[in-house]
C-alpha positions in Angstrom: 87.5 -97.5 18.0 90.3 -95.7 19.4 90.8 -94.1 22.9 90.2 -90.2 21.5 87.1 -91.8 19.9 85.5 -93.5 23.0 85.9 -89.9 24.6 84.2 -88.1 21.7 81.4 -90.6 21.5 81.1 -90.3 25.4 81.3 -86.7 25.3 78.5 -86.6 22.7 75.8 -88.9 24.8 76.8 -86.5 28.1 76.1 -83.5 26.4 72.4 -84.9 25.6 72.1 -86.7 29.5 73.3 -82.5 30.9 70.9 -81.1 28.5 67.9 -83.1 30.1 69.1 -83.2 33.2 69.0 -78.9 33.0 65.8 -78.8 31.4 64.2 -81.2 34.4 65.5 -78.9 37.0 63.9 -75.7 35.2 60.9 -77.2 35.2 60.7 -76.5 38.7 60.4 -72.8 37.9 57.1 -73.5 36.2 57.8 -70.9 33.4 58.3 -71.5 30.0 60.5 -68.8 29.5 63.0 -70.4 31.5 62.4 -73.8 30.5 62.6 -72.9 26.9 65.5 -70.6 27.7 67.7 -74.1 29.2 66.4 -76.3 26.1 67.1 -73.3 23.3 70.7 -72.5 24.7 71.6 -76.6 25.2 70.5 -77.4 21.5 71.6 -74.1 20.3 75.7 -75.1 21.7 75.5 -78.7 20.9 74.7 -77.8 17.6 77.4 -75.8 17.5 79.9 -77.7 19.5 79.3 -80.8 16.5 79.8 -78.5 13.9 83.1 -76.8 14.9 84.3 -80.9 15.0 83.0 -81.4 11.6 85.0 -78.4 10.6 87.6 -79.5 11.9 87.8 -83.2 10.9 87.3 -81.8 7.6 90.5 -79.6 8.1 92.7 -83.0 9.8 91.5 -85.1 7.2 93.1 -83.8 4.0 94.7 -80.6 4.7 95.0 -80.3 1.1 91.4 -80.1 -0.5 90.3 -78.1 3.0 92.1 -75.0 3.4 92.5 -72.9 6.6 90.6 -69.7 5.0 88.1 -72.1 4.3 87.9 -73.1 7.8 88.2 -69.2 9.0 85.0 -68.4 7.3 83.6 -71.3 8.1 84.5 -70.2 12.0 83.3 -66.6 10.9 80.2 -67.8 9.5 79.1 -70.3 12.2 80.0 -67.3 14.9 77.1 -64.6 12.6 74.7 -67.8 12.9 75.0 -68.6 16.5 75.1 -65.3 17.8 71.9 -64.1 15.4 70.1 -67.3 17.0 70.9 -65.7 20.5 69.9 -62.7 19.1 66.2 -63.9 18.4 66.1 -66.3 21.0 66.5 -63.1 23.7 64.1 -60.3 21.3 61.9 -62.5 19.6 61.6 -66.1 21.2 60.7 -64.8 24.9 63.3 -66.5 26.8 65.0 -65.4 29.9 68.5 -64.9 29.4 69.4 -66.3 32.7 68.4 -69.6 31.4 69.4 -69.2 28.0 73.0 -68.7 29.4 72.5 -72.0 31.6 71.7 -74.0 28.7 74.5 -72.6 26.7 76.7 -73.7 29.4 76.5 -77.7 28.4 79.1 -77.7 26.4 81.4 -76.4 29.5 80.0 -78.5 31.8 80.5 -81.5 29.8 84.3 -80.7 29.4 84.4 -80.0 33.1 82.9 -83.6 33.9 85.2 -84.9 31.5 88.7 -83.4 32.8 87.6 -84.3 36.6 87.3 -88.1 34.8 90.6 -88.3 33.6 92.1 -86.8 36.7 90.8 -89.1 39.1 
């Protein structure tokens, strides 16, 4: 297992570890709004942050057979079904947007943790 491959597996387990670790500290609100808010926008960008990487280890891996406009509408496509999940998640699921924005924030924490790493 290389270097770049440590970091991804790392990466993955921390986004999972910042995810509960959010969800724990909204439990201190007492409202499920807010609780379900952290856990629906963690899952919601995880989900999304491992399938822009399968995209694009599809696209690395032979250039050939997977073509950038693929990719593009892949991107495209994976944009209309993130941003209709956040969609329902705010009109129809009952969560507090405050919190869904905190759990969609795991993905950016996670890189954050992982620059100050290699820095110091």
């Amino acid at each position: 297992m290389t270097k770049d491959d440590q970091l991804l597996a790392e990466m993955a387990r921390r986004n999972w570890i910042i995810l509960a670790v959010l969800v724990l500290l909204s439990l201190f609100w007492q409202s499920a709004s807010i609780s379900l808010g952290v856990l629906a926008g963690g899952l919601l960008v995880i989900f999304n942050y491992r399938w822009l990487g399968r995209s694009l280890l599809k696209l690395i891996s032979d250039p050939q057979l997977h073509s950038a406009k693929g990719f593009t509408r892949n991107y495209y496509f994976r944009l209309i079904v993130v941003a209709s999940a956040i969609y329902l998640l705010l009109v129809r699921g009952g969560v507090h947007p405050l919190a869904l924005v905190i759990g969609l924030s795991v993905v950016v924490l996670n890189l954050l943790v992982a620059t100050l790493k290699r820095l110091y």
